[in-house]
N, C-alpha and C positions, 0 to 999 in steps of 0.2 A: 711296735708293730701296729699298723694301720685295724682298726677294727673290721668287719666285715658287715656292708649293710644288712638292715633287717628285712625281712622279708615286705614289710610294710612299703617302706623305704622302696628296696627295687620295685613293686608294685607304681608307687608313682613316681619312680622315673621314668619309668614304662610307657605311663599315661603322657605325660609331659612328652617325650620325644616323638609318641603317636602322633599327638595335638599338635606338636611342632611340624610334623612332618606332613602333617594333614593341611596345615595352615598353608607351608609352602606349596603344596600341588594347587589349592585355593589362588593363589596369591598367583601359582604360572598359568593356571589354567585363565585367571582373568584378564593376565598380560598378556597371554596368548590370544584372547578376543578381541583385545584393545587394539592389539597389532593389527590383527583379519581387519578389523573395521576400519583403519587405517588407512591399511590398502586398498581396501571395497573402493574406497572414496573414489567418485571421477575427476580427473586432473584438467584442468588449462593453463595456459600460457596468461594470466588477466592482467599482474600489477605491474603499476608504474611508478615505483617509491622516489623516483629521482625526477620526474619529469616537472618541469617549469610552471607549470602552474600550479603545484604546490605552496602555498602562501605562508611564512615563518615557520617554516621545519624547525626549530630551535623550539618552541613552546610549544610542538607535538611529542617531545619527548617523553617517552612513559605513557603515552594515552596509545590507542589501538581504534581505528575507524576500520567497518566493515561493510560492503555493502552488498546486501542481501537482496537478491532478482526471484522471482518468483514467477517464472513461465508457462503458461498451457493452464493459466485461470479457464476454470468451469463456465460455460453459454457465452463466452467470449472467441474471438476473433482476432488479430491482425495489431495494432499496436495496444488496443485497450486488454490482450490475453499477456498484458507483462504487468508485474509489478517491481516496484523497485523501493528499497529504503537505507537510507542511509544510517548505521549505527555507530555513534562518537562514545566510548568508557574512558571516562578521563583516569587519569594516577588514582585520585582517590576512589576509584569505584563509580560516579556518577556517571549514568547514560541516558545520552539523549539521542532520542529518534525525530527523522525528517524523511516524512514519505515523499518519495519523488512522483509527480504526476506522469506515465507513459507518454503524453501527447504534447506536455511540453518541451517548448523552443530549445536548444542549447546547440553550443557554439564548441563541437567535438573534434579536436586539433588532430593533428596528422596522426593515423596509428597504426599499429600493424593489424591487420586482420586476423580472421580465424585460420585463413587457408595460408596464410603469410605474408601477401601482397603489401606492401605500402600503401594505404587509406587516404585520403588525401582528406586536408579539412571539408568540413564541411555543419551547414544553423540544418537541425534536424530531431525532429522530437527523440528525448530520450529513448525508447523503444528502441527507433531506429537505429541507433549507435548500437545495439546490440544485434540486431536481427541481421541486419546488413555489415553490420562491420564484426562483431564478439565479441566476448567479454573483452578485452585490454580497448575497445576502443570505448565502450558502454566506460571504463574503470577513468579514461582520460577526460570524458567526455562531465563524469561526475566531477570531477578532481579542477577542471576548468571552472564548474561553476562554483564550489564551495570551497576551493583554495585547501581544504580536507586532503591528509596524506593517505588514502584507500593501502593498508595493512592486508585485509583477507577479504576475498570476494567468495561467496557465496549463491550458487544457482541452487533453486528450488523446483523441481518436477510436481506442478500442481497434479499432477494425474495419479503419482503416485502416493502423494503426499496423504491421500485416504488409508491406503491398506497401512503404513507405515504406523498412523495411528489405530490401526485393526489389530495390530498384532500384539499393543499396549490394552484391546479392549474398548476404554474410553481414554478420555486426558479432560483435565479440569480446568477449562478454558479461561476460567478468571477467579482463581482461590481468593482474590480481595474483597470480590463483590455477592460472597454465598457460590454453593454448589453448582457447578453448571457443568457437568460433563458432556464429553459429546464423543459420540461412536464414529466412523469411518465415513461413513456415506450424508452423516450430520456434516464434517468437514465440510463436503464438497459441495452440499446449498449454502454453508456457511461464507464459503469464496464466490459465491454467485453475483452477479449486477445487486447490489443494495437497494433492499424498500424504499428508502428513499426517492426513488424515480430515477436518480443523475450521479452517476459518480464517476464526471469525466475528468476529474481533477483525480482520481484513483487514490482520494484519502481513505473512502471507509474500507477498502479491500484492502489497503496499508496496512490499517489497522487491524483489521481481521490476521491478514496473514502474519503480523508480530504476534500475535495471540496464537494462535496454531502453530509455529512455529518453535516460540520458547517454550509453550505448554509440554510440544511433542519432544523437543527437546531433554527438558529437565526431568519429563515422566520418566522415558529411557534410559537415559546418562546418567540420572544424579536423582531416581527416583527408586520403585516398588523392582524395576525390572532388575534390577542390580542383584536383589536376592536371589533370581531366579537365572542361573546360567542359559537353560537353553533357551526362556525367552529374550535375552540378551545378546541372543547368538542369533535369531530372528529377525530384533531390531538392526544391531551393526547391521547386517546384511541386506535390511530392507531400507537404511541409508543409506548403502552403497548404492542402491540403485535411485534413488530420489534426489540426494545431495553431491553437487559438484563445486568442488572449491579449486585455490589455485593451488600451485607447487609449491606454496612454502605452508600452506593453513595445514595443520593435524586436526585429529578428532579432537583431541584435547583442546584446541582455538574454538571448535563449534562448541565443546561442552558449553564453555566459559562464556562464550556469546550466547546461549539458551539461559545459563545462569544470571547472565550481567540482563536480559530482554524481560524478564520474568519478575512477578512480586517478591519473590523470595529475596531479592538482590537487595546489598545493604542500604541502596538510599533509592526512592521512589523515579522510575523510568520517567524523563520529560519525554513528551512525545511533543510534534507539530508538524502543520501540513508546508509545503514548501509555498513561500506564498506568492500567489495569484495575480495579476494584473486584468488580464481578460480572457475570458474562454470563449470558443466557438470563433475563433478569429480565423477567417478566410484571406491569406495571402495572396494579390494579384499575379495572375498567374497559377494558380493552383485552385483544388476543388476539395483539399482534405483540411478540414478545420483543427485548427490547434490552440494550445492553451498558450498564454505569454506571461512570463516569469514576471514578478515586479523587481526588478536588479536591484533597487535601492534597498530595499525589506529585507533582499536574498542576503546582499553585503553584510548587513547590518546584522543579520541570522548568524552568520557562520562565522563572521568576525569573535561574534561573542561566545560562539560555541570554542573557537581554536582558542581565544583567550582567558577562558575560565571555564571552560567544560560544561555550561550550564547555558541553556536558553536565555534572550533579552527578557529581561524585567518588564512585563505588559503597562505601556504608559495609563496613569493615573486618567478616568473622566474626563472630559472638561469641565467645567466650574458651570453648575446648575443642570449638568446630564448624572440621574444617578446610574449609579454602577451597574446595574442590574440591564438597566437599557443598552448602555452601552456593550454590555456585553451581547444581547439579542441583535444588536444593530449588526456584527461583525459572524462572519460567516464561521461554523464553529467544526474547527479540523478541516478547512479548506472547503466544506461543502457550503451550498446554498443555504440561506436561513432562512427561514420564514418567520416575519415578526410582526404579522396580523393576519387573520383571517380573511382570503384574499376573494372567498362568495359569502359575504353576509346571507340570512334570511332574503329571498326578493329583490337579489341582484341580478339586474337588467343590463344589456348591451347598452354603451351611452358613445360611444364612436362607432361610429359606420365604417366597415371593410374599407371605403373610400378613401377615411383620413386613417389607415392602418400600414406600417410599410412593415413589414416580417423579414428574415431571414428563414430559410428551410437547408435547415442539412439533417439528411437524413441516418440513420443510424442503425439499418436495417441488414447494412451490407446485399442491398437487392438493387442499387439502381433506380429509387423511383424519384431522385430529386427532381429530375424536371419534370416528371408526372404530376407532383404533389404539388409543387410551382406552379408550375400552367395553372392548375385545375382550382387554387387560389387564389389567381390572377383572373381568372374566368369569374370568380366572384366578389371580385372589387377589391382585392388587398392590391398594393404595392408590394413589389418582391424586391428585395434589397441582394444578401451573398445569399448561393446558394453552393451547398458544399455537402461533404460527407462528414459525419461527425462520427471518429474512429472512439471515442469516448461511450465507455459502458453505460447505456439503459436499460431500464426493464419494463418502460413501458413510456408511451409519448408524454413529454416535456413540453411544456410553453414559460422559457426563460425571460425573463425580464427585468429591468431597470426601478430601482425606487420610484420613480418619475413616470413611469410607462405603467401603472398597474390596467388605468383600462382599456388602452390600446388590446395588452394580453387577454383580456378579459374577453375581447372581440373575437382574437385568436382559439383559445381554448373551445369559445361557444361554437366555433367552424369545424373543430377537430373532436369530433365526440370520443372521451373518455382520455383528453389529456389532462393534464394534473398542471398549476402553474406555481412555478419555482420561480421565489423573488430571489437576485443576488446583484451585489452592485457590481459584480466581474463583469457585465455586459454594459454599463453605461447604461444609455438610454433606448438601446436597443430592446427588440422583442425575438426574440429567436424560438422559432420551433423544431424541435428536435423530435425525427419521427423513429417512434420506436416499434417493436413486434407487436403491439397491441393495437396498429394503425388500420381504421375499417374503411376510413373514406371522409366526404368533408359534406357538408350540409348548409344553407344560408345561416347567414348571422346578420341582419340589417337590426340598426337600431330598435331597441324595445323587446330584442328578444331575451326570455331568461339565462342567464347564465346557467351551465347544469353546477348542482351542488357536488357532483361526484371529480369538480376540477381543483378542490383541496389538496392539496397533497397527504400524502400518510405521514405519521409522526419520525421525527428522527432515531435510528438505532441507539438506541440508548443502552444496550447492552456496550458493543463496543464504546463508544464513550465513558462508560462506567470504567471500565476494565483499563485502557488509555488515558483518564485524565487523572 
């Protein structure tokens, strides 16, 4: 005969079957959120895993590309209010990011629209492909240039993209480089045009928005909020309304994309900008300046990304350039560098407006190109393209060529409180890019001083920190 247990004994089975029972309501209640969030999610029609310009499908097996659009950017406008990034996890875990510029050129093949319609080809800055066409045509348009098989596409509502981290409190924008939390409303100057004066190549908002993104991500998903149901039951919710992916991505794809973008991830994030050829390029025919891809760089980028999941190896110096220069000589994450001091002490105008020929596109979205043209041409410059520059400023730009510094020099002095940006994406051009901080123009004849205040500010080195 079976003994009968002890009173001890029933006592903890008691407890145990509570526990257990408790655990299960835990366990549905969370899958029950999982689900809600799930569904919260907004849906499109975006991927095109079969489509031809997909480049050896055979060695994407196991790897997952995502590509992550970021819409309704803060103090922006029109193509410069997109961002866009490409994210490659190879099999073994490694991710490498390639922010795509808004403004540049691509070659977007036939696609289905948002509304349905048949899209017809069409060279049109990335932006475009989405605005006018929608995601599936934005997803063709990637997949064209980078030969990348686009797995999950992700939309980002910069608008809401604040309260979403309000409801987390803060998120800690770069755990690798010390404390940096930021609250809701920090988000949204954080996605603003960049100190840096120019970020029409849309690397440092790239990089921002990777940073706000996986942070917001892995706080929520795979962080503190996890403890707390009902704040988890706020966030799902407040995804649903921020994030839109396509019909095949779950929550569980975004977790794991927040995890794989993030420091936490098991091997360090390559990040890079997509690279550049020239910016502020005015099409005949047209009046909106765009950026132009360098094909050979892009090739050779994405090649080595589909074939080894890792960025190209940065070629070695040349023989008698050391490293350090070479590295300041090269434009750092897609943006301008500056790699001297471009108003010494008692720098003076030494070309005259006369022998000056500029570019003016302006960047105001007001219409004043040919105002600002004219009215530089009234004071002895030569006006070359004049165009609209859809590319984020935050305040007037005097872009220029290695070759060209004192031509700019001239420029800047005409333009009171531009800032002058060396990069070799312009050749030997000098290009003025007028921003909201534009008061008007003033002589510049030889022997005038330069103002000291046309330095630029120092590069964001937070981002950089965080990204390299």
């Amino acid at each position: 005969m079976r003994t009968p247990p002890s009173p001890a004994r029933r006592r903890f089975n008691r407890t145990v079957f509570a526990l257990l029972a408790l655990l299960g309501v835990v366990v549905a209640a969370y899958g029950g959120l999982y689900v809600y969030g799930d569904r919260a999610l907004g849906r499109v029609d975006a991927l095109v895993p079969d489509g031809p310009e997909v480049l050896a499908p055979q060695l994407q097996v196991g790897a997952e590309t995502s590509l992550v659009v970021t819409s309704g950017l803060p103090g922006r406008s029109g193509l410069a209010s997109v961002s866009a990034l490409v994210a490659h996890v190879a099999e073994d875990g490694q991710a490498v990011v390639v922010t795509l510029p808004p403004t540049a050129l691509s070659d977007t093949p036939a696609c289905r629209a948002a509304d349905g319609s048949l899209r017809p080809p069409a060279t049109e800055p990335f932006a475009d492909a989405l605005l006018r066409g929608g995601p599936s045509c934005l997803v063709r348009s990637v997949q064209q240039l980078t030969g990348l098989r686009v797995d999950h596409y992700v939309g980002v509502d910069a608008a809401r993209l604040p309260g979403l981290v309000e409801v987390l409190g803060e998120v800690d924008m770069c755990p690798t480089a010390g404390e940096q939390q930021m609250a809701g409303d920090a988000v949204a100057d954080h996605l603003r045009p960049g100190a840096a004066g120019s970020d029409v190549t849309g690397a440092v908002v790239g990089a921002r928005g990777q940073q706000v993104l996986s942070s917001t991500l892995t706080a929520g998903l795979a962080g503190g909020a996890l403890a707390d149901p009902l704040t988890l039951a706020r966030f799902l919710s407040g995804a649903g309304d921020t994030l839109t992916v396509d019909q095949e991505t779950s929550l569980q794809d975004v977790r794991s994309l927040g995890l794989a973008l993030g420091p936490q991830g098991e091997s360090a994030v390559e990040v890079a900008a997509l690279p550049v050829a020239q910016v502020g390029r005015v099409a005949t025919g047209s009046d909106q300046a765009a950026v132009v891809v360098d094909a050979l760089a892009t090739r050779e980028l994405f090649d080595e990304v589909i074939n080894s999941g890792r960025l190209p190896v940065p070629e070695p110096p040349a023989e008698g350039q050391p490293a350090d220069a070479a590295q300041a000589a090269a434009p750092a994450g897609g943006q301008p560098a500056v790699v001297a001091d471009p108003v010494p002490a008692g720098t003076t105008v030494t070309v005259p407006p006369e022998g000056v020929t500029v570019d003016v596109l302006d960047a105001t979205g007001t219409g004043r190109t040919a105002e600002i043209a004219d009215g530089l041409a009234a004071g002895g410059f030569r006006i070359g393209a004049r165009g609209v520059e859809p590319g984020a400023v935050d305040r007037t730009v005097v872009r220029y060529g290695p070759a060209a510094l004192e031509p700019a020099r001239t420029v800047a002095t005409a333009v009171p409180g531009a800032v002058l940006v060396e990069t070799p994406a312009v050749g030997a051009a000098v290009q003025l890019v007028v921003g909201p901080d534009y008061t008007g123009l003033v002589a510049a004849p030889a022997g005038t001083p330069v103002p000291a205040t046309a330095v630029p500010p120092a590069a964001d080195e937070a981002v950089r920190a965080c990204t390299s």
